[in-house]
C-alpha positions in Angstrom: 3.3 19.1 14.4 1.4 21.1 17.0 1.5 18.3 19.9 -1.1 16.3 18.6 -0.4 12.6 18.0 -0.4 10.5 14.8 -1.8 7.9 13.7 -0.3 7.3 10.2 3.2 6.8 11.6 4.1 2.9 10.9 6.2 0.8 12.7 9.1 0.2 11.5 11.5 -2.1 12.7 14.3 -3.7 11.2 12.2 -6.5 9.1 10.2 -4.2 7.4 13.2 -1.4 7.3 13.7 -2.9 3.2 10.2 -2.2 2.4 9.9 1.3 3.5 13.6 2.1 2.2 12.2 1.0 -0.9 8.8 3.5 -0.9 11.3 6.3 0.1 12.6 5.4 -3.5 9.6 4.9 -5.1 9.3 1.2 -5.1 6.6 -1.0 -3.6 8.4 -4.3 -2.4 5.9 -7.4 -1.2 7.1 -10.8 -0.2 6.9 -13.9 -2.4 7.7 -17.7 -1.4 10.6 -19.6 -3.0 9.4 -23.3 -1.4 8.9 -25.7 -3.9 5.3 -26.3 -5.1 4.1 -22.5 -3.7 5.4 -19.6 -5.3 2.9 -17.3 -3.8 3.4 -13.6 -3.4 1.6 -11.8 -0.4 1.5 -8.3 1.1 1.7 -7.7 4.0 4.5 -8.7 4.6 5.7 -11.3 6.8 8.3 -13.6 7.4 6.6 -16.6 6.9 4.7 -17.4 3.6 1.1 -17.6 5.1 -0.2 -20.4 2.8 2.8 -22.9 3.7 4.3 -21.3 6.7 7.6 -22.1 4.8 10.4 -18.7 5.8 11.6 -19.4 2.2 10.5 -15.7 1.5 12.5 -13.1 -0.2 11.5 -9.3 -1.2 10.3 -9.0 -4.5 10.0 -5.3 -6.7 6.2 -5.4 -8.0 4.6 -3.7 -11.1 3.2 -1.3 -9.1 0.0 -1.7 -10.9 -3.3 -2.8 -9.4 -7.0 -3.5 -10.0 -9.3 -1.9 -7.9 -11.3 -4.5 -5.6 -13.3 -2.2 -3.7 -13.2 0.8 -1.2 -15.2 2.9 1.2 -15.3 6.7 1.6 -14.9 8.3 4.4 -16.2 11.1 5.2 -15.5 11.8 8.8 -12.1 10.8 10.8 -11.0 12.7 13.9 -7.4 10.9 14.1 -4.8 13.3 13.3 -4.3 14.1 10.5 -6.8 12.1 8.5 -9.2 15.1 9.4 -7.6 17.1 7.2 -7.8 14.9 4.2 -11.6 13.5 4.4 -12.9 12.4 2.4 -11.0 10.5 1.0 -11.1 6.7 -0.6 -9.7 3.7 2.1 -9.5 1.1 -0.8 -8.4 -2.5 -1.5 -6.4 -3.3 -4.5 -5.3 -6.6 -6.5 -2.0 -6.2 -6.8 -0.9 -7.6 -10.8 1.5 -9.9 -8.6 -1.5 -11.5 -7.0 -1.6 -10.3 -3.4 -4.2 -7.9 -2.0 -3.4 -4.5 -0.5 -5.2 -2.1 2.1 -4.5 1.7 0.5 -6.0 4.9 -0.8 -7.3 5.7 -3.9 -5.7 9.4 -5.0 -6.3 11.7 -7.5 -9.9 10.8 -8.4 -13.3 11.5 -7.8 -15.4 9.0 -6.0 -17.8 8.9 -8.4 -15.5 7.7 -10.7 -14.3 4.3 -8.5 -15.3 1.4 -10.2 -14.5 -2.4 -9.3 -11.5 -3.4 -11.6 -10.6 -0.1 -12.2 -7.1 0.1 -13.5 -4.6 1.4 -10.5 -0.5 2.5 -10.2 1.4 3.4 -7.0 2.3 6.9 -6.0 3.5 7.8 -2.7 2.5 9.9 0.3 5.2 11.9 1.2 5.4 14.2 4.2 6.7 17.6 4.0 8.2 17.4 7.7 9.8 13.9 7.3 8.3 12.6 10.3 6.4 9.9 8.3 8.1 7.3 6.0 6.4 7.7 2.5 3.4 5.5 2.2 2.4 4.0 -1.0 -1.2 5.2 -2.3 -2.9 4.4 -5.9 -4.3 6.4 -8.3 -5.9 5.8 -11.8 -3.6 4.8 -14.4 -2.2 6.9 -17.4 -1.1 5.9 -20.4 -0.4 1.5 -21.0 -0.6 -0.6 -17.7 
C-alpha cells in the first residue's frame, strides 16, 4: 500500500460485522422494522428504526436492484486511492426495498446516467484484502 493512508476503509465493528460479511458474499443486507404499524426498511443501518425509534429491527437480504435518483461526477479527489479512479459517478440510489443509498455508479459512461435509470449491486473488491468489499451499482442486464 505504499504508506499512504485510506480513506475507503469502513468501520467495522461488531454491529455492522453482518452487513459486511454479507458483501464479502455478495449480498447487500439493510435493516427493516418489525414494530407494529411501521414496517419501514432503511439503509444505513442502525439499530434503531429512525421513523419510530422502535430497536424492533432485524437484517433483511434486498433485491439488489435500484433506481437511480441522482449523482455527481467527480472529477478530481486527492484522497487515496480515489485519485486513481476519477472520475468516477458518487451516486444515490432508490433501493426497490424503499430506502435510499449513498454509492457509485460502475460500468457506464456518464453521459449515459439518467434519473430512474434501472440499477443492480456489484461489489468493489480489493486485490490486497485490506478493504471489506463495498457494494457499488451498475446498469442493469437482462429483467430487473
Amino acid at each position: 500500500m505504499g504508506g499512504l493512508p485510506r480513506f475507503d476503509v469502513p468501520g467495522i465493528d461488531d454491529f455492522t460485522r453482518p452487513y459486511w460479511d454479507a458483501a464479502a458474499g455478495g449480498v447487500l443486507l439493510i435493516r427493516r422494522c418489525r414494530a407494529a404499524g411501521c414496517g419501514k426498511a432503511h439503509h444505513y443501518p442502525r439499530e434503531f428504526c429512525p421513523r419510530c425509534w422502535s430497536e424492533e429491527v432485524v437484517w433483511e437480504e434486498a433485491s439488489g436492484f435500484a433506481a437511480l435518483y441522482t449523482w455527481s461526477v467527480v472529477q478530481v479527489n486527492d484522497l487515496p486511492p480515489f485519485g486513481t479512479r476519477v472520475p468516477y459517478a458518487a451516486a444515490v440510489v432508490d433501493l426497490d426495498e424503499g430506502p435510499r443509498m449513498m454509492t457509485e455508479v460502475i460500468d457506464c459512461p456518464a453521459s449515459d446516467l439518467r434519473i430512474g435509470m434501472r440499477l443492480q449491486v456489484a461489489y468493489r473488491t480489493d486485490p490486497e484484502g485490506a478493504v471489506p468489499a463495498v457494494p457499488v451499482f451498475r446498469p442493469v442486464t437482462g429483467a430487473g
